[in-house]
C-alpha positions as CSV (number, residue, x, y, z in Angstrom):
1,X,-27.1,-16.6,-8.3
2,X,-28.5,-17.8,-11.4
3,X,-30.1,-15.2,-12.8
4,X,-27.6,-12.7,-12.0
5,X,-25.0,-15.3,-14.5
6,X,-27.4,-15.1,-16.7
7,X,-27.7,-11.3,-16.8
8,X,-23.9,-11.2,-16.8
9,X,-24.4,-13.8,-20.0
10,X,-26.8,-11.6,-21.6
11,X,-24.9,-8.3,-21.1
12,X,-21.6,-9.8,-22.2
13,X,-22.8,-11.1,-25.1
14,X,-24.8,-7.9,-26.2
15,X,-21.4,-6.8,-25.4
16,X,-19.4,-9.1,-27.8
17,X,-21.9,-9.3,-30.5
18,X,-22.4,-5.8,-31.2
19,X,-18.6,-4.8,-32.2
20,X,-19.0,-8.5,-34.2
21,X,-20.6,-7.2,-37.4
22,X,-24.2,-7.3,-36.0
23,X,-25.6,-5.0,-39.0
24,X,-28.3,-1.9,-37.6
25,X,-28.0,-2.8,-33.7
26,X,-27.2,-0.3,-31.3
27,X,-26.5,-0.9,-27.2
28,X,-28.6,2.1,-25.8
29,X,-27.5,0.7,-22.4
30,X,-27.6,-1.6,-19.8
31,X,-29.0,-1.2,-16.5
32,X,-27.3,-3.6,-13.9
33,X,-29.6,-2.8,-11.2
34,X,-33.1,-3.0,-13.2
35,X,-31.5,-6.1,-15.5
36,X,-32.1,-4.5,-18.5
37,X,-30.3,-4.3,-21.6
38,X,-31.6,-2.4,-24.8
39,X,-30.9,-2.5,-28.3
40,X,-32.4,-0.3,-30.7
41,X,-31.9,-1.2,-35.0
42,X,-34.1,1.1,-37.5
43,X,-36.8,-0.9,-36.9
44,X,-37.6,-1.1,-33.0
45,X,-36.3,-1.5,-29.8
46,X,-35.5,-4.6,-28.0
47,X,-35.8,-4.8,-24.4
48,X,-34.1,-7.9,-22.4
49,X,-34.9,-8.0,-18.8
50,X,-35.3,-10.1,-16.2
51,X,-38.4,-11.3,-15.1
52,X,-39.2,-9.1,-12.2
53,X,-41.3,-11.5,-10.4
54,X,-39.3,-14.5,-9.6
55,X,-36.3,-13.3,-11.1
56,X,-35.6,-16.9,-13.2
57,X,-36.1,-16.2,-17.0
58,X,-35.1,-13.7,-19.2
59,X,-37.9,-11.7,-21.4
60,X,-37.5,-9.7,-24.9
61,X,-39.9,-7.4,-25.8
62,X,-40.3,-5.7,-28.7
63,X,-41.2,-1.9,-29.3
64,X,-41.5,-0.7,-33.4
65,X,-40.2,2.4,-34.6
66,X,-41.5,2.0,-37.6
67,X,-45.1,1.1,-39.2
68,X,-45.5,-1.1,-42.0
69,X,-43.2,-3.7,-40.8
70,X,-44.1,-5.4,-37.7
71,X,-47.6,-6.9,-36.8
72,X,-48.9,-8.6,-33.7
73,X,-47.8,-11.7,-34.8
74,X,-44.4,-11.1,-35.9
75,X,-43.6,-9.5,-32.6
76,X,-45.3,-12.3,-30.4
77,X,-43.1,-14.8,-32.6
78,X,-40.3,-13.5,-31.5
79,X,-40.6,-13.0,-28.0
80,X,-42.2,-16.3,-28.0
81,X,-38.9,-18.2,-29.9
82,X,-36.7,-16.3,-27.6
83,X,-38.5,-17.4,-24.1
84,X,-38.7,-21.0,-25.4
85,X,-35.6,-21.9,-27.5
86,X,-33.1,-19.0,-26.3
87,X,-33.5,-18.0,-22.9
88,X,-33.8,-21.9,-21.5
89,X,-31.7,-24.2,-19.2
90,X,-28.8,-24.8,-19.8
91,X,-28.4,-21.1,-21.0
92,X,-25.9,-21.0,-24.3
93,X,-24.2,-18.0,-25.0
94,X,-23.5,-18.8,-28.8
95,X,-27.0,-19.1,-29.0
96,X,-27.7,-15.7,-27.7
97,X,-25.0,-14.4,-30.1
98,X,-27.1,-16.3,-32.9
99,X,-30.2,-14.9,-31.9
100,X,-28.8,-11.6,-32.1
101,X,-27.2,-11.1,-35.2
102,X,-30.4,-12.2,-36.5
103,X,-32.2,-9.5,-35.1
104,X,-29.5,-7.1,-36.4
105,X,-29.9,-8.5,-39.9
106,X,-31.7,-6.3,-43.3
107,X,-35.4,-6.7,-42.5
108,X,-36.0,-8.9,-45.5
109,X,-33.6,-11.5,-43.4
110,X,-34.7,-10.7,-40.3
111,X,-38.9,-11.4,-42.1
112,X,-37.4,-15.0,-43.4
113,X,-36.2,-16.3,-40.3
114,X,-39.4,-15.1,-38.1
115,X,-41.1,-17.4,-40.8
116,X,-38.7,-20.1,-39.6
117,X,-39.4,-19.9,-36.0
118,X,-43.0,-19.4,-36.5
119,X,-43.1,-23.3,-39.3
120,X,-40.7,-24.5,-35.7
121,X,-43.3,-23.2,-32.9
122,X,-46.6,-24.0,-35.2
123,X,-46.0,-27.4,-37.1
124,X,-48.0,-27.2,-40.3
125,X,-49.8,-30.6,-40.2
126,X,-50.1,-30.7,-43.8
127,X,-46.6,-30.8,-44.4
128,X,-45.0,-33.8,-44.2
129,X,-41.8,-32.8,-42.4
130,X,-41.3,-30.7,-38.9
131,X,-39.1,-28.1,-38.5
132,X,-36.0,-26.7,-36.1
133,X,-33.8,-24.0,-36.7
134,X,-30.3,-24.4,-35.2
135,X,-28.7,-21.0,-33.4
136,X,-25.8,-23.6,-32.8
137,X,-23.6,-25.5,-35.3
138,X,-25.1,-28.7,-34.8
139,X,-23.4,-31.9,-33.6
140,X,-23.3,-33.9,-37.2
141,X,-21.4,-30.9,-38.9
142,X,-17.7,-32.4,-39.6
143,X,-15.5,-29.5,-41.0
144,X,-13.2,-30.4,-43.1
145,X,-10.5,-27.2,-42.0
146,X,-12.4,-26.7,-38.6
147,X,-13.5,-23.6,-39.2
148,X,-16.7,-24.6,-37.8
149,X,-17.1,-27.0,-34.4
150,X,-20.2,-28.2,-33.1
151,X,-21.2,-25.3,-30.5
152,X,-20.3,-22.5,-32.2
153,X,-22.6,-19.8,-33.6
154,X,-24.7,-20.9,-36.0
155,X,-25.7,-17.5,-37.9
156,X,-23.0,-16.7,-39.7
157,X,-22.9,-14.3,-42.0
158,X,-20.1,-12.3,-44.6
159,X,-19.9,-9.7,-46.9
160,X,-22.4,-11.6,-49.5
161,X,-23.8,-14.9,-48.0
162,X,-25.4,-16.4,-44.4
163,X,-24.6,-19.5,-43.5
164,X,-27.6,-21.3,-41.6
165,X,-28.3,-24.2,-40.3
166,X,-32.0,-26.3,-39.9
167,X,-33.1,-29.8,-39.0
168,X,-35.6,-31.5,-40.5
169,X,-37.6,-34.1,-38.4
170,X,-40.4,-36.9,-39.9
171,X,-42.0,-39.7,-38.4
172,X,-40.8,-42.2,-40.2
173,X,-37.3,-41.6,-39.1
174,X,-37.7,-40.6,-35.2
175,X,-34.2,-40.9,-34.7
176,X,-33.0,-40.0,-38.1
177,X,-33.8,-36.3,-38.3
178,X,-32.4,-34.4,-41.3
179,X,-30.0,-31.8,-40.8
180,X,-29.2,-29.0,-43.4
181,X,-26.3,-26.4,-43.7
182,X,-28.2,-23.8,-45.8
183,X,-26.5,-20.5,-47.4
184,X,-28.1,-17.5,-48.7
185,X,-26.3,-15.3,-51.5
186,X,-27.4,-12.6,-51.4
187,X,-25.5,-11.2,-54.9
188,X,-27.0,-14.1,-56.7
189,X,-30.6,-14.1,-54.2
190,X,-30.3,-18.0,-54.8
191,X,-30.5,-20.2,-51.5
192,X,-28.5,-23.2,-51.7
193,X,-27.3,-26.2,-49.3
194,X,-24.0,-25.4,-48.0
195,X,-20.7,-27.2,-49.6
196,X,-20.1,-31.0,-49.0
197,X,-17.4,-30.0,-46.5
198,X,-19.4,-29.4,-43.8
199,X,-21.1,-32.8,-43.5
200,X,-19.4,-34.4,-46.4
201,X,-21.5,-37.9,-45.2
202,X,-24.8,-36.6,-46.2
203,X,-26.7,-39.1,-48.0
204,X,-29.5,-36.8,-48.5
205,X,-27.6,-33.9,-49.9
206,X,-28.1,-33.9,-53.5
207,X,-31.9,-35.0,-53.1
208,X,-31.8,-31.9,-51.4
209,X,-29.8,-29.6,-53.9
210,X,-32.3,-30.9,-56.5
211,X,-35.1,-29.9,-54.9
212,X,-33.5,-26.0,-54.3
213,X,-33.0,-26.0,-58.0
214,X,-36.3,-26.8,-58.5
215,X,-37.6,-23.6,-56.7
216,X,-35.4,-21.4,-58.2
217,X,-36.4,-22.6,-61.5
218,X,-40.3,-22.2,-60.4
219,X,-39.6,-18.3,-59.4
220,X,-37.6,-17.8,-62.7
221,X,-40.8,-19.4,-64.9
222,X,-43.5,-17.0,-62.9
223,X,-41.2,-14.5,-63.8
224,X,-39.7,-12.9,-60.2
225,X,-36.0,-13.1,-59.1
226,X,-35.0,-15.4,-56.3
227,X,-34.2,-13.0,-53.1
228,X,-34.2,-13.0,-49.4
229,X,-37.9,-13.0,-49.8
230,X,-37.5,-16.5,-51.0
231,X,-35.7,-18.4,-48.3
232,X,-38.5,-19.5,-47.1
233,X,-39.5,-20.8,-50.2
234,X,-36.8,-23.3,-50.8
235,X,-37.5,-24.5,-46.6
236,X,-41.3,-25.2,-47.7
237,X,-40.7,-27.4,-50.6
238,X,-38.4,-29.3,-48.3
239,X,-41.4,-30.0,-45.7
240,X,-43.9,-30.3,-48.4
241,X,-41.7,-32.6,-50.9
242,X,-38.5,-34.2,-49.6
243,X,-39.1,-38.0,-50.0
244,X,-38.1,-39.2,-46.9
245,X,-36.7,-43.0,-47.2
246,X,-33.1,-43.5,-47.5
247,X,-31.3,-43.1,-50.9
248,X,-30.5,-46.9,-52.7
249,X,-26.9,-47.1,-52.2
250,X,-26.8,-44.9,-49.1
């Protein structure tokens, strides 16, 4: 009984997600019998299926369309995020939905956030901060007009920005992680932290902003324009720089 709710999860919310602005993803169709759903974008197919064997977990797999895109590791990435974070007990639908939309993203989006799940599944040990993307709006988001609740999706994304959210986590606060509503523009190319309205609390948030500004003033002095490309760029000088002891005053 489990895995056939979670192969009605799956299905529904390839279902759902598709009409819901999920940019180059197309259902090619869903096989009840097999459990199998498959999307197809301009890049490659994706395959969800149940594991055959045991019948327990759901699997993605990826098949390119395309060369000059995708490598080994990129792919493995993937399937690898989506068996571990994803596809777990208790099974999330918004999560799914997340998941999704990011796979139906531009490919210079969809590039940025594999880097994000590969910094989350391998821990850079010279950085001084660990990493966690959230497909969820996490629990400490307080919206002011409750647009967004704790639960929801947490890849959002409009006509010109994505709203995002990460968590930053450091040893010297264990319980204390760092969380981070980040939004991409993409007519400006600039990645920012998102408005104080959705954790208007945040004691960190301008130590933060400063050090976004920072990168965007970096590419601007090598002479390239911020872009999606970059997103990962502002995340890096977070784990790298972000002094992590508690504002005076806070």
């Amino acid at each position: 009984k489990q895995w056939y709710q979670r192969r009605v999860a799956i299905t529904a919310g390839i279902a759902s997600a598709i009409p819901d602005k999920i940019r180059n993803l197309l259902s090619i169709r869903s096989n009840e019998l097999m459990s199998t759903s498959l999307l197809h974008s301009d890049l490659c197919f994706y395959r969800f299926s149940i594991e055959p064997n045991n019948f327990q977990s759901l699997q993605l797999s990826v098949t390119p369309t395309k060369d000059g895109f995708w490598n080994k590791k990129m792919i493995d990435t993937l399937v690898a995020y989506f068996a571990e974070k994803i596809a777990v007990n208790p099974f999330k639908y918004n999560a799914l939905i997340s998941f999704l939309r990011i796979l139906g993203a531009p490919k210079d989006i969809l590039q940025q956030f594999i880097n994000i799940m590969t910094l989350e599944l391998e821990p850079n040990p010279r950085f001084q901060w660990n990493l966690k993307w959230f497909p969820l709006v996490p629990p400490v988001v307080q919206s002011t007009n409750n647009v967004l609740q704790p639960g929801m999706c947490g890849a959002l994304f409009s006509n010109h920005k994505i709203l995002f959210f990460i968590q930053l986590e450091h040893p010297q606060r264990p319980n204390n992680p760092v969380t981070i509503p980040m939004v991409f523009e993409s007519q400006t190319g600039t990645t920012k932290r998102a408005g104080a309205e959705l954790m208007p609390n945040d004691y960190m948030a301008q130590r933060i902003q400063n050090h976004f500004r920072h990168v965007t003033a970096q590419i601007s002095e090598q002479g390239g324009q911020p872009g999606p490309g970059s997103i990962c760029n502002y995340i890096v000088e977070l784990l790298q720089q972000l002094d992590p002891t508690t504002p005076v005053g806070a």
